[in-house]
C-alpha positions, -999 to 999 in steps of 0.1 A, spaced: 508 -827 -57 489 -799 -74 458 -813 -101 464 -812 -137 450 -775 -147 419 -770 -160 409 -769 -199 398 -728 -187 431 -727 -172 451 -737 -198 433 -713 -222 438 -682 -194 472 -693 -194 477 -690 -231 458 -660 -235 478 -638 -205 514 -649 -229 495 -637 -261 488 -603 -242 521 -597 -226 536 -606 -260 512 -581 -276 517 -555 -249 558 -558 -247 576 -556 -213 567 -520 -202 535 -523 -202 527 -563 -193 533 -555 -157 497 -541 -150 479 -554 -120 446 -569 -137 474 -592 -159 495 -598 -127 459 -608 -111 456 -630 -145 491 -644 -143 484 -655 -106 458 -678 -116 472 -697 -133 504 -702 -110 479 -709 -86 468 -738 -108 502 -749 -114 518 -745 -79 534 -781 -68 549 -766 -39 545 -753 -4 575 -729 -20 556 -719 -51 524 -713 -33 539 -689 -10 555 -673 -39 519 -671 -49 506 -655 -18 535 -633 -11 524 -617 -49 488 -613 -42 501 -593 -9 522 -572 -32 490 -565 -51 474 -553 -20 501 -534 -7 499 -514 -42 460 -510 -39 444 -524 -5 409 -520 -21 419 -547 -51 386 -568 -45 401 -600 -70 434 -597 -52 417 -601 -16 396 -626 -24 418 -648 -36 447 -646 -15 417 -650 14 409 -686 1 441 -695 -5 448 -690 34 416 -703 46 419 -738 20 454 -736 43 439 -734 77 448 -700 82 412 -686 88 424 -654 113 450 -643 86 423 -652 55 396 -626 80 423 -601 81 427 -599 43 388 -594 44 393 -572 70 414 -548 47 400 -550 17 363 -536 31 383 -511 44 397 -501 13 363 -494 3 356 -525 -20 336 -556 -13 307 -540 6 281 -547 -23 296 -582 -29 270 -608 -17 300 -636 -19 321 -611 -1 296 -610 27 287 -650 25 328 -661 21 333 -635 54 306 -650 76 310 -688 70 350 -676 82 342 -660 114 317 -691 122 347 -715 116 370 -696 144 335 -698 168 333 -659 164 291 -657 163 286 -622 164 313 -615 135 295 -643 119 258 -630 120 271 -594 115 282 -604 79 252 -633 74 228 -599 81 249 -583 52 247 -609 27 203 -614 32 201 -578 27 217 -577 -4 199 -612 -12 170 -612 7 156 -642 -13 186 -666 -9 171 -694 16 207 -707 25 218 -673 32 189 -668 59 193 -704 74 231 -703 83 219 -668 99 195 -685 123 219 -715 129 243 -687 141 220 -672 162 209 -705 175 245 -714 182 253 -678 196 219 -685 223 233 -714 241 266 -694 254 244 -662 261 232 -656 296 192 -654 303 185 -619 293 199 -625 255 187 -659 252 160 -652 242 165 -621 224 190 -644 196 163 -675 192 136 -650 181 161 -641 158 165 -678 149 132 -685 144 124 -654 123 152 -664 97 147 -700 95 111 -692 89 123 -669 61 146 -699 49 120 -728 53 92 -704 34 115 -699 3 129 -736 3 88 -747 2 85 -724 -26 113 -734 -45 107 -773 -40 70 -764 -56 84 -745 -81 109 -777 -90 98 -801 -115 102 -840 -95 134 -853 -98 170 -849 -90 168 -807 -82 131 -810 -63 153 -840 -36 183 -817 -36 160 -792 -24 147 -812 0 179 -823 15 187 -782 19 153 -784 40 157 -807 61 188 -791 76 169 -758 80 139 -782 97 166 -796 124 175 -758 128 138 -749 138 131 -778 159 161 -770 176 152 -736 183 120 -739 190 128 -767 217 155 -746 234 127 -718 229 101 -736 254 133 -753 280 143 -717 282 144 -711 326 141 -672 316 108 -669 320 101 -651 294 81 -670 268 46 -657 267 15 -678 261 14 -671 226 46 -669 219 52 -706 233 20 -715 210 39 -701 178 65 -723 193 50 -756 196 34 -755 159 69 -745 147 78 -775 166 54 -796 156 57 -785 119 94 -790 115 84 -828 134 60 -837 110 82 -825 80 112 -848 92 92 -877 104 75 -877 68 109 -877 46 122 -902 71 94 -923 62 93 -914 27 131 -929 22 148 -893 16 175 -901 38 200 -930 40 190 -959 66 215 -949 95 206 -911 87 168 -917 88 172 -934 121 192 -910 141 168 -881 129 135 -903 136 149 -912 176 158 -869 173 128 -859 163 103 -884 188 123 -873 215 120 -835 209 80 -845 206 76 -869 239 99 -837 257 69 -811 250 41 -839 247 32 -839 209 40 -876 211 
């Protein structure tokens, strides 16, 4: 069963019946009340039936105007929160083609994270490269960019291997620079160890890449290069070792990362 609407809901909800009252039947039909109207059924559907109802009406509105940004977007999360990802990435699909949603940074972030759930890397780092140039500052942003590059490198033979984890590396460095100076920036408490946990994810990321970095069988690592590596390494070790020890994780959590971590170390002797 559907959740009991929202306070915000119900007060949409009353206002969209005080405008098509005010507006009379003619003109209540318009597609920014439609879009209005469909918010709140979407809040009040109880049924597979009623949310198809739902869907099938946001398709109308994007049969009328394939460039209707609210219209896309919505009917794309209703398919994705319903497992249909390739339809939800079609919808996407269409309405950038219709010439909206190209200087949407949600647009971008919403596409990317949906292409990475079907395994489709390159979709997925094609729309992650979008949304850090229209938010160049947004450390999450550039850290699910370098895990998709990380995750693209293990599938890619040796001559892009290499090629994708400098790519990883440059934009979890981004990602780890910005998250160190928005933990300093944080007054102690509950939004300086939220920060902290977004870290530590990025950290995992980097000593992952770096790893894979200096196991690659390419050949192609120069001296310095593998250098930059190893203190990358080393960095994101220390960082993890030190919030394990500092009790930022949960018990079971702080062991699994701690055997992780000391085995990445004794692998390329910095334990």
């Amino acid at each position: 069963p559907a959740p009991a609407p929202s306070p915000a809901v119900g007060a949409l909800g009353a206002l969209v019946s005080a405008v098509r009252r005010g507006l009379g039947t003619e003109q209540s039909n318009g597609a920014r009340l439609r879009a209005a109207t469909l918010l709140v059924r979407e809040s009040e559907a109880d049924s597979a039936a009623t949310r198809a109802e739902v869907d099938e009406e946001y398709g109308a509105l994007l049969d009328a105007n394939p460039g209707n940004a609210m219209a896309a977007k919505r009917l794309a999360t209703l398919m994705r929160s319903a497992g249909d990802v390739k339809g939800a990435l079609e919808v996407m699909e269409r309405m950038v083609a219709g010439g909206r949603g190209a200087n949407e940074c949600g647009c971008w972030l919403e596409w990317g994270e949906m292409y990475a759930e079907v395994g489709e890397w390159g979709g997925a780092a094609f729309c992650l490269e979008e949304f850090v140039l229209l938010a160049p500052l947004d450390p999450d942003g550039h850290a699910r960019l370098g895990e998709c590059y990380a995750t693209a490198s293990a599938s890619a033979g040796d001559g892009g291997q290499l090629a994708l984890l400098r790519r990883a590396r440059k934009h979890l460095s981004h990602a780890l620079n910005l998250m160190g100076d928005a933990a300093g920036r944080a007054a102690p408490g509950a939004t300086r160890r939220r920060i902290r946990r977004r870290t530590s994810r990025a950290l995992l990321s980097m000593a992952s890449v770096s790893s894979a970095f200096l196991d690659s069988e390419t050949g192609g690592a120069e001296e310095q290069e593998a250098k930059i590596c190893r203190a990358l390494l080393e960095f994101a070790c220390g960082e993890l070792l030190e919030m394990c020890e500092g009790g930022e994780f949960s018990k079971t959590m702080g062991a699994c990362i701690k055997d992780y971590v000391e085995d990445k170390m004794k692998v390329t002797d910095l334990l």
